[in-house]
N, C-alpha and C positions, 0 to 999 in steps of 0.2 A: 169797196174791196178791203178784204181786211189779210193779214199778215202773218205768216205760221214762220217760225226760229227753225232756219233747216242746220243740219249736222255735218261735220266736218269740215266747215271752214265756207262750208259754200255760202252764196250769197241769200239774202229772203225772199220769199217766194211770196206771189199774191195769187188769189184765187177768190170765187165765190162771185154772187152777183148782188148781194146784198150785207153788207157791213155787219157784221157779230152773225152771220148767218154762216155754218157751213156747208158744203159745195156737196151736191145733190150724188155725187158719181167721183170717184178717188180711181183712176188711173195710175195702175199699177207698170212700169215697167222695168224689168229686170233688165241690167248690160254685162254681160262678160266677152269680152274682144267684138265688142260691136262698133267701134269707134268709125268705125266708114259707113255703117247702115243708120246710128242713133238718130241722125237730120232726119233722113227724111220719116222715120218714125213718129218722130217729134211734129214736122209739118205736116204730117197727117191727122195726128191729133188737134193742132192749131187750127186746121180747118172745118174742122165740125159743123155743122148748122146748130148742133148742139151746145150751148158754152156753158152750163152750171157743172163745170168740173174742175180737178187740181189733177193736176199732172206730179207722180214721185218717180223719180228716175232712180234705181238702186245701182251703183256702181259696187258689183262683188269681186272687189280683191282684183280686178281687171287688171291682165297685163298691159293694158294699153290707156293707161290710166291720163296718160300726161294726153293721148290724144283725144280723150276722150272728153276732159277737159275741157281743151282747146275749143272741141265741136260744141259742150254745153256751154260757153262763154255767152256767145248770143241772146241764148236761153233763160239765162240766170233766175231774172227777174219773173219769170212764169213759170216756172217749173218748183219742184221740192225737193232735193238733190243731195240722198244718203249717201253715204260712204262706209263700207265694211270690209272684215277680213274677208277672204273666201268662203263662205258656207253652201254655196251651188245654190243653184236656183230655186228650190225648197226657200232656205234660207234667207232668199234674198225678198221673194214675195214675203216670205212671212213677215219680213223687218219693214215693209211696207204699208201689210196690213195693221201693224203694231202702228205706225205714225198716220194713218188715214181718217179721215174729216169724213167721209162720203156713209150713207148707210148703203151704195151702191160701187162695186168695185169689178171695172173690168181690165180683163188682163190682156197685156199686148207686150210681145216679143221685142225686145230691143231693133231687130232685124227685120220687125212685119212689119207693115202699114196696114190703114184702115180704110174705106172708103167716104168720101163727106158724111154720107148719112148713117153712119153707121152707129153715132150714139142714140141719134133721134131713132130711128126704130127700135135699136135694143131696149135703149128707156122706155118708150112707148107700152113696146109687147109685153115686158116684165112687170110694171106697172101697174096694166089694165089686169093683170092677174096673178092677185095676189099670192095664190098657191103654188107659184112657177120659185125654186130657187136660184138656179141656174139658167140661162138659156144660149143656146149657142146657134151663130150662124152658117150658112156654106160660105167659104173660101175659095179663093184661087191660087192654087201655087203658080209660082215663078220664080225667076232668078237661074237656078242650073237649066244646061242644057240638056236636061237628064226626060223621058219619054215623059214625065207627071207635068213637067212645064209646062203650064197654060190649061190645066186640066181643076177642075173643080175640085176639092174635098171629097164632097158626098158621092162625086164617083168612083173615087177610089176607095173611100173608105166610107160606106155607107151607113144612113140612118133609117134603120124603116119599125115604124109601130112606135109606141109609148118606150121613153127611156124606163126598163127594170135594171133590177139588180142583175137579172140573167142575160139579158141581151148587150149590157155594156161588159161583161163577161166572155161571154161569147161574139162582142164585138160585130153584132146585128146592128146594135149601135155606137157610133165612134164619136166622142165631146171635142171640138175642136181646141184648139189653146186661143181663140180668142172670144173668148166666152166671156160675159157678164154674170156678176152673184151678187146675191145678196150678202153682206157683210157678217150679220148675224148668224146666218146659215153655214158659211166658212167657219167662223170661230167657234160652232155649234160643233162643227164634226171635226176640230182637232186642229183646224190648219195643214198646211203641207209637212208630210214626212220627211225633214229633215235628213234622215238616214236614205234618203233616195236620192240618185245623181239625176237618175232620167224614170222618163212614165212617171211621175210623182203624181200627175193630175187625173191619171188613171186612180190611183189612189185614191184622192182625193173624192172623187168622184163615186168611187165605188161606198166610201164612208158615209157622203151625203147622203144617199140616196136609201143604205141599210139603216140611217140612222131618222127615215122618215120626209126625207126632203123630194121635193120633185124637181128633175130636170126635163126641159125641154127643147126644140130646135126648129127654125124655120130652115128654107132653103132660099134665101135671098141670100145673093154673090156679096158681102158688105167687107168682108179684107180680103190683103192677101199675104200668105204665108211665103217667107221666102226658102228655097228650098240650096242648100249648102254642103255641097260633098263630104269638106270635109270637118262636118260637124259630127257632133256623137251620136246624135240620134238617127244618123244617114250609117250608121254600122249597126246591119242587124244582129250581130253577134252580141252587140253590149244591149241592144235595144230586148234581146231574145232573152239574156238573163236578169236583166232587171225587171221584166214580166214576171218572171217564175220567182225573184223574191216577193213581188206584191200576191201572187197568186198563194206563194207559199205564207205570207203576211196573212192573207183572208183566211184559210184553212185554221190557222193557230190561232187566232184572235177572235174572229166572230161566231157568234153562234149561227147557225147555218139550217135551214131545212133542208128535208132527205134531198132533193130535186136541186137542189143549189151546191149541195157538197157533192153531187154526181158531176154537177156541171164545172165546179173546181179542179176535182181531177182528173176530167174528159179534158180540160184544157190544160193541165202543168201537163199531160201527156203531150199534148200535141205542141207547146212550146218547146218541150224536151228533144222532142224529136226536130222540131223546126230551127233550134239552136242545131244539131247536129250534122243540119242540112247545109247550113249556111259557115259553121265549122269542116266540113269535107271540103264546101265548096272554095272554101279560102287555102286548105290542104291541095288543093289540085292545082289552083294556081301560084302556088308556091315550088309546086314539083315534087308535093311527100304523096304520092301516088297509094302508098300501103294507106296511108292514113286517110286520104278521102275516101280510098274504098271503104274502108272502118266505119267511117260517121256516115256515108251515104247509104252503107245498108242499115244502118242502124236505124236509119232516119228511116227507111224506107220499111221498115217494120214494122212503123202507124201508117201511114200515108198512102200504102201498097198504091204508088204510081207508077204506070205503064216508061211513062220517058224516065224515071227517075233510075230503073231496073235497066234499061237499055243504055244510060250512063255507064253505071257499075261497071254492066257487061264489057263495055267502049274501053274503060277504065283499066279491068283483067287484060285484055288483050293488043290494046291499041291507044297506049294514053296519048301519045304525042299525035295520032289523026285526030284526038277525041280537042284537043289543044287549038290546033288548026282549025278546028269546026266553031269551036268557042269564039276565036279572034274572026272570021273570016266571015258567019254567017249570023249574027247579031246576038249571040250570046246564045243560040237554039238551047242547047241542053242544059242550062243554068239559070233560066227565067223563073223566078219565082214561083213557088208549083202551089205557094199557097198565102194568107194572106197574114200582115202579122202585128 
């Protein structure tokens, strides 16, 4: 076992399964206010069947630093334990990959777990082929009591046919965030965009694969995502405009064939619209009635949906039955009309 000098005071970390050798697979995980979920994170990665790995735990700027601490006390001795100002989760993977041993790094949410086998296959699959950059597995969410609880990934958000450029575009196929890369392959297409709070690994992802890398994806259940109200990426209003900056990113930045710059502004379209949707829809329940009408027809002039029009209409004429209906029969008129 040999010794890596971890940063900011924390203790040293061991890893690797052979002395001057380093460790096959660099476990990346980023924490901001996860001090209640980091354990069992952590003992999920402990449990691997797989062990040629180092675990780096990035604390960004966490307000919950002293507990979080506390929880990595235990830990100390196995883990690799940065410490930074804020820079969001961009930033925090990056300061990871900058200290990482592994020529394999896969990513796991402060907040997710993994299941035992889930290095041993990912290593396996990525391994036996060479040409794979990326690969990523089906998930399980959990945690809220919200409809997706207990619900697979790939069913909500589907993978079907080879990952392109255009279908992770158009979102035929969806890369999960606990994906395995190859290390080179990351630092090949730039690292995570910094200047991005949320979707960064849409990003990311979109880079690799313009920049000639392949990603690919099994459906074996191997983590699970926990799913958290009130987190950021659970508000599709922030989640709706940080699409349309990466989308507007791709536009200006890469060079694009005819069929691909079609397919960039068929979709800032449809994000425009679906930021709008989900803007009304926060207007109504707020009580600005003028103003969800505004963003709901707005919205509803891509989307041209049958319920979306009989909203409005509800809207014009009867906002407070339309209220009632909301609360009373499971959200009927405000179920998401489309996917995002």
């Amino acid at each position: 076992m040999r010794e890596a000098i971890v940063r900011e005071g924390s203790t040293r970390a061991t890893y690797g399964r052979i002395v001057g050798c380093p460790p096959m697979v660099s476990v990346v995980i980023p924490t901001y206010n996860c001090a209640q979920f980091i354990t069992e994170a952590l003992d999920s990665v402990l449990a691997q069947t797989f062990t040629d790995y180092e675990i780096i735990v990035i604390n960004d700027g966490s307000p919950d630093t002293e507990e979080l601490e506390r929880a990595l006390t235990p830990y100390r001795s196995r883990i690799v334990y940065l410490k930074q100002e804020n820079r969001g989760v961009s930033g925090a993977r990056n300061t990871a990959i900058a200290a990482a041993h592994g020529s394999l790094l896969a990513f796991l949410d402060g907040d997710d777990t993994w299941l035992p086998h889930y290095l041993e296959v990912q290593v396996a699959r990525i391994q036996a082929d060479p040409t794979i950059d990326v690969l990523y597995p089906n998930v399980m969410m959990f945690g809220d009591s919200s409809r997706t609880a207990g619900e697979e990934f790939m069913t909500i958000c589907p993978s079907n046919g080879d990952v392109t450029f255009e279908r992770l575009l158009m979102q035929e196929c969806n890369v999960s965030n606990c994906s395995i890369a190859r290390r080179e392959s990351i630092v090949r297409a730039g690292l995570y965009d910094e200047s991005l709070r949320s979707v960064e690994d849409f990003d990311l992802w979109l880079r690799v694969i313009k920049q000639g890398g392949r990603i690919a994806y099994h459906r074996d259940v191997l983590a699970r995502y926990r799913l958290r109200p009130g987190s950021l990426t659970a508000d599709p209003i922030w989640s709706c405009g940080n699409i349309l900056k990466v989308l507007a990113k791709v536009k200006n930045t890469m060079e694009l064939a005819p069929s691909e710059q079609t397919t960039v502004d068929n979709q800032i379209q449809h994000f425009q619209a679906l930021l709008r949707f989900h803007e009304g829809k926060r207007s109504f329940l707020s009580g600005d009635t003028a103003s969800a009408i505004k963003a709901l027809t707005e919205a509803n002039s891509f989307f041209r949906n049958r319920k979306l029009s009989m909203t409005v209409m509800i809207l014009r004429v009867a906002p407070r039955l339309l209220l009632r209906a909301y609360n009373l029969r499971d959200r009927l008129y405000f179920r998401t009309i489309t996917k995002y």
